[in-house]
C-alpha positions as a printed NumPy array, in Angstrom:
array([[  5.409,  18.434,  18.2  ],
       [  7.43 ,  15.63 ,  16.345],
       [  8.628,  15.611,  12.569],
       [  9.606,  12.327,  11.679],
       [ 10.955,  11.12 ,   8.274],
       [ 10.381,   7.915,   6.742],
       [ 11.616,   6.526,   3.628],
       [  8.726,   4.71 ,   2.095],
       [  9.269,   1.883,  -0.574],
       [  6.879,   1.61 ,  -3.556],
       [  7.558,  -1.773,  -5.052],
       [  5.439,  -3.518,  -7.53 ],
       [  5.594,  -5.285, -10.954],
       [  6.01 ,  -3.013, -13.773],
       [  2.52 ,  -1.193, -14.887],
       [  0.605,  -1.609, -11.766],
       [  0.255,   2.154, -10.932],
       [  3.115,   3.058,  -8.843],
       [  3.753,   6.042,  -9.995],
       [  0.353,   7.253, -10.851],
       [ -0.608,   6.477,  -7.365],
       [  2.718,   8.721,  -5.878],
       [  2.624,  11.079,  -8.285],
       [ -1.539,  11.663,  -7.373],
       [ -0.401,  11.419,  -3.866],
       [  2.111,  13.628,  -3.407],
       [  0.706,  16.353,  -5.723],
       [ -2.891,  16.195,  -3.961],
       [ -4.401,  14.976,  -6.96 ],
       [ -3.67 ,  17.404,  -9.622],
       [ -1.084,  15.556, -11.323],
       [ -2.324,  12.319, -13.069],
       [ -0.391,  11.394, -16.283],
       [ -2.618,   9.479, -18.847],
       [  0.741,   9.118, -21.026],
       [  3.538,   7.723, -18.571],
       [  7.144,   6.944, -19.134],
       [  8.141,   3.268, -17.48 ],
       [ 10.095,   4.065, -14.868],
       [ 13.77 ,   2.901, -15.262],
       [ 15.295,   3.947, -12.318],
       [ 13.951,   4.968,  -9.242],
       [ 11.607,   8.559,  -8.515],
       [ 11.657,  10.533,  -5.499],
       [  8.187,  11.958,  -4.02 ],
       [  7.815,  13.935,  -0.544],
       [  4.56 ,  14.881,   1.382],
       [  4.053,  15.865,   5.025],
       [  1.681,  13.46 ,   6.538],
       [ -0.135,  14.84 ,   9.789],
       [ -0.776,  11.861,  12.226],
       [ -4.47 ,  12.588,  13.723],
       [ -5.071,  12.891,  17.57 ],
       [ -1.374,  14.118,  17.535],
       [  0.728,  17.622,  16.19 ],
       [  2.908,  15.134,  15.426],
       [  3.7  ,  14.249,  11.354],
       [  5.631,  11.8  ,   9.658],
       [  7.476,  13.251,   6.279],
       [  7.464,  10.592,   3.765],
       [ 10.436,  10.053,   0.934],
       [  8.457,   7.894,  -1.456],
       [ 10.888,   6.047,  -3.101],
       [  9.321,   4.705,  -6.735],
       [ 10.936,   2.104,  -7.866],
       [ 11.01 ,   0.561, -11.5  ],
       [  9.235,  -3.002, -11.511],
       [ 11.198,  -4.517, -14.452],
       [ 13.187,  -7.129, -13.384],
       [ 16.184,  -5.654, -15.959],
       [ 16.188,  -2.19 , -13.517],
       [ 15.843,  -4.418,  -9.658],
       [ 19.022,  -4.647,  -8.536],
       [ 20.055,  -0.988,  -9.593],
       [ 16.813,   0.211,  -7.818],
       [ 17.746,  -1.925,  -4.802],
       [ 21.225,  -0.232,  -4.29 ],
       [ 18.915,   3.18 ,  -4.3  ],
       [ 16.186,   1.996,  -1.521],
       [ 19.261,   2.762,   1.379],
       [ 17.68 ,   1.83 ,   4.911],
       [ 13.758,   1.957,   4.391],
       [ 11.299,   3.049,   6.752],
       [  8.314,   1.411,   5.443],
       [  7.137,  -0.217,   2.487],
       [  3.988,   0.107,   0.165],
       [  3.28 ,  -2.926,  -2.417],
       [  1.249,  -2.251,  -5.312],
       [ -0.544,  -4.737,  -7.577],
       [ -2.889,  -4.269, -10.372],
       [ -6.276,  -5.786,  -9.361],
       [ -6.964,  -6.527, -12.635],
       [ -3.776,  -8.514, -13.322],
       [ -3.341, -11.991, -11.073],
       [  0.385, -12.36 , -12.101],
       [  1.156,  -9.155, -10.513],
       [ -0.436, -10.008,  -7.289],
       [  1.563, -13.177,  -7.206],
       [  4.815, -11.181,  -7.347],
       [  3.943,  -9.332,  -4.531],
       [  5.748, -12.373,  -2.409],
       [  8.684, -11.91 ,  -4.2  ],
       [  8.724,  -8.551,  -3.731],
       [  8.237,  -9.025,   0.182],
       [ 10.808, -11.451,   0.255],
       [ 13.07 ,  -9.297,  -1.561],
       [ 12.6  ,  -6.203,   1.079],
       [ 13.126,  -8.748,   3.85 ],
       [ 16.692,  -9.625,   2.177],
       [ 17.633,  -6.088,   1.543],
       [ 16.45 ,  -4.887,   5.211],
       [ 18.164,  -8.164,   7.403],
       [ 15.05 ,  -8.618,   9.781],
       [ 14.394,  -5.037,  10.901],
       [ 10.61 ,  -4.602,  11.727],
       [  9.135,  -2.371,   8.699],
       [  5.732,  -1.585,   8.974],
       [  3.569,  -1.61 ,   5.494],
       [  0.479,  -2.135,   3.423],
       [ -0.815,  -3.903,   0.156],
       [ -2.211,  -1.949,  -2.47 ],
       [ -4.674,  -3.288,  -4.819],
       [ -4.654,  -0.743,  -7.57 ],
       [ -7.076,   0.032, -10.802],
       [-10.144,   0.118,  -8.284],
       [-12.068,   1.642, -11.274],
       [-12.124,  -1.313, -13.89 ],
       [-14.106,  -3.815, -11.566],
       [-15.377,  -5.75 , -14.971],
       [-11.264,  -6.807, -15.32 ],
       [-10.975,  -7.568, -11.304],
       [ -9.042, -10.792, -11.229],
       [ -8.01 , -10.826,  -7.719],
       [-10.609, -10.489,  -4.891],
       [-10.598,  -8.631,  -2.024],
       [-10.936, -11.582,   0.654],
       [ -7.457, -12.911,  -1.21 ],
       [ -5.7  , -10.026,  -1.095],
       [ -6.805,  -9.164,   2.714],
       [ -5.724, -12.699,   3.846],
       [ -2.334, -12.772,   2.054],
       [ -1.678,  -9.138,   3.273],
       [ -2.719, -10.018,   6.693],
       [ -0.439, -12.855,   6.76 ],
       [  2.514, -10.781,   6.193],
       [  1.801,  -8.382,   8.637],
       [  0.643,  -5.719,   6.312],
       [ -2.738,  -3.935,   6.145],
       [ -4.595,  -3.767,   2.649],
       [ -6.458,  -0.959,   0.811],
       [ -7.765,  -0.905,  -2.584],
       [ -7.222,   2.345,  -4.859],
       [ -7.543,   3.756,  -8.11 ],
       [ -4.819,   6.64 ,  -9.106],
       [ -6.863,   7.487, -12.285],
       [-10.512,   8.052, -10.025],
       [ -8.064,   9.466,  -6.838],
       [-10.25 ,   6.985,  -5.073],
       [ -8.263,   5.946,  -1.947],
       [ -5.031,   7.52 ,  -2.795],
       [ -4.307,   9.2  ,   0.856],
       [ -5.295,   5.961,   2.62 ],
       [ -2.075,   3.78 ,   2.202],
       [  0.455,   6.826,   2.61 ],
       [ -1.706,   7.755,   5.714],
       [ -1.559,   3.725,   6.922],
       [  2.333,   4.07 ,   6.861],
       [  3.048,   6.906,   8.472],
       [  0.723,   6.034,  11.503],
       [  2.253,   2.648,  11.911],
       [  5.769,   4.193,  11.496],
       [  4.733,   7.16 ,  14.063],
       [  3.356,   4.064,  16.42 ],
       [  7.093,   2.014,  16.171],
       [  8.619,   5.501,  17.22 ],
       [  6.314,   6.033,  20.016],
       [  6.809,   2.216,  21.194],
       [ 10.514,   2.715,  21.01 ],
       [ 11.105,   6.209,  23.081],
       [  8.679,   4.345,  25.894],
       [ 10.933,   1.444,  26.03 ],
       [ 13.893,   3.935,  26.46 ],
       [ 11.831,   6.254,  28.826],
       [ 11.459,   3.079,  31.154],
       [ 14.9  ,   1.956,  31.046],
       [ 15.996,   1.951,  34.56 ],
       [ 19.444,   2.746,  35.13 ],
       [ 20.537,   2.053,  38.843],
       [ 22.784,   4.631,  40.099]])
């Protein structure tokens, strides 16, 4: 049995339901908020995730950071050496889906080209009449940056285990590739 820990990310514009979605996560759904406070800094969430077909589990430190741009860089000296990351947008909202590059790019500055497995989240699953950004986008753009894609909606808890579940396999997967490469290193004696 292996206990890994992974800080996980949550980036997103401001609004988008990043911490609904941790907050719904991490307290197994008994904990949505219908009156939030923006957050201005950066929260802290941790839940054991079991990795299936294993007794292996991956402990994530869900990192929730603010998404107004006035709070970035003071979040970004709080992220320290993520894990993985988890990008939320709004499904009902296109401008926060096009910040989701931005927010990749900003990662890929802060973490100097170390592989970090993650996933797209299309959020607010439950107001389909709003839906501004389609699936087919949203899995192509994800896709193209390496990440898988889920839809979810904190409010319904529709979905809410399936992105935390999608990083911690991927992360258990890049710790499993890395202790085989070690165990066939051959050292000549």
């Amino acid at each position: 049995m292996v206990k890994l820990r992974a800080r996980c990310l949550l980036l997103g514009d401001a609004a988008v339901g990043k911490s609904a979605l941790s907050q719904m996560f991490s307290s197994d759904g008994a904990h949505f908020h219908k009156n939030y406070s923006m957050t201005t800094g950066v929260e802290l969430h941790t839940k054991c995730v079991n990795i299936s077909e294993t007794t292996d589990s991956v402990e994530l430190y869900i990192i929730d950071s603010a998404g107004k741009e006035i709070f970035q860089d003071f979040c970004e000296k709080m992220w320290g050496q993520p894990s993985v990351v988890c990008v939320l947008f709004d499904l009902t909202s296109q401008q926060s889906f096009d910040s989701c590059s931005q927010w990749m790019d900003r990662v890929r500055a802060h973490c100097r080209g170390m592989q970090l497995p993650g996933v797209l989240v299309g959020n607010k699953s439950d107001l389909s009449e709003r839906r501004e950004v389609q699936t087919t986008v949203a899995q192509e753009w994800a896709q193209s940056q390496g990440l898988d894609y889920h839809e979810t909606s904190a409010k319904e808890m529709e979905n809410c285990e399936a992105p935390f579940h999608s990083v911690a396999r991927a992360f258990h997967a890049l710790y499993q590739e890395r202790r085989e490469t070690i165990r066939n290193l051959h050292i000549p004696p």
